[in-house]
N, C-alpha and C positions, 0 to 999 in steps of 0.2 A: 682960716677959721670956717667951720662948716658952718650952715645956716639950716636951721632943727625945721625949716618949710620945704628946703629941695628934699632932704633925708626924709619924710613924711611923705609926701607927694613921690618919692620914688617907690618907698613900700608900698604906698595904696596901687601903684602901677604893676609894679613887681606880684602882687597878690591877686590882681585882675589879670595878668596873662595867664597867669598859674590857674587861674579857675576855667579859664578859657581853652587853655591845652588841656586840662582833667576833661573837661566837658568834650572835647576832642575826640578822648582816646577811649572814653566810654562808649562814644554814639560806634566805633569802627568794628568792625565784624569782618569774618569773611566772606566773602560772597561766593554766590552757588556756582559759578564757571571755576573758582579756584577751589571749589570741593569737585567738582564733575573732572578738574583736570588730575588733582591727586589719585581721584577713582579710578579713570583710564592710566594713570601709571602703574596704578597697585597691578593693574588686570593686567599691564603689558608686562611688570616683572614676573607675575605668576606665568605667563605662557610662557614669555623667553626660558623661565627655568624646567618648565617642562617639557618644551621640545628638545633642549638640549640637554636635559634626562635621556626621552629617546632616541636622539642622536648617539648617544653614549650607549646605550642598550643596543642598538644595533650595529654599532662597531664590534664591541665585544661578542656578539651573534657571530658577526664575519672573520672574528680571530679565531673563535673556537675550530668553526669551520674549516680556516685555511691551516689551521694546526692538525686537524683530525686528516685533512688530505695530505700532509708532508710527513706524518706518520703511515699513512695505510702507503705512499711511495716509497717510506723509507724498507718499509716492510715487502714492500714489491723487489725491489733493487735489492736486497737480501737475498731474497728466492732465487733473484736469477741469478745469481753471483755464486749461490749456493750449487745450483745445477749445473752453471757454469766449471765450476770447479770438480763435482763429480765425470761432467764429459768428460774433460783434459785429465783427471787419472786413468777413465776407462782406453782412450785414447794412447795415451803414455804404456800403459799395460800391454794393449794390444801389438805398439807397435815394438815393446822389447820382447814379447813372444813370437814378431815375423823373425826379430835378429835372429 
């Protein structure tokens, strides 16, 4: 059988921690080191992402680059391939007019 004094006496207890945690979690804030620390992290994502923007921008700089050189070679190696092959007719010609 319950006794209607413990049940009483445990509500009044039960309602005084409850006001005691309330009054707790009012009084808590953040404090200025755990704002100064979010601040230095915003500021460390904003660089990280913009150096590694120009890391990016200057790879593709060096791709362009190293593309426009493998073209102006490819176009080299053409040429001589091309004269190359004019000799060796002038050559072939020549030498079935010694025959």
């Amino acid at each position: 059988m319950a006794d209607d004094g413990n049940t009483a006496q445990t509500r009044v207890i039960a309602n005084q921690m409850f006001d005691i945690w309330e009054a707790r979690q009012g009084k808590k804030r953040a404090s200025w080191p755990a704002w100064a620390g979010l601040g230095l992290s915003c500021i460390g994502i904003v660089f990280a992402a913009g150096s590694l923007r120009s890391d990016v921008a200057t790879a593709n700089t060096r791709i362009d680059k190293l593309e426009q050189r493998a073209d102006a070679q490819d176009r080299t190696a053409t040429q001589v391939n091309d004269r190359l092959a004019r000799i060796e007719t002038k050559l072939d010609l020549a030498l079935e007019k010694r025959r």
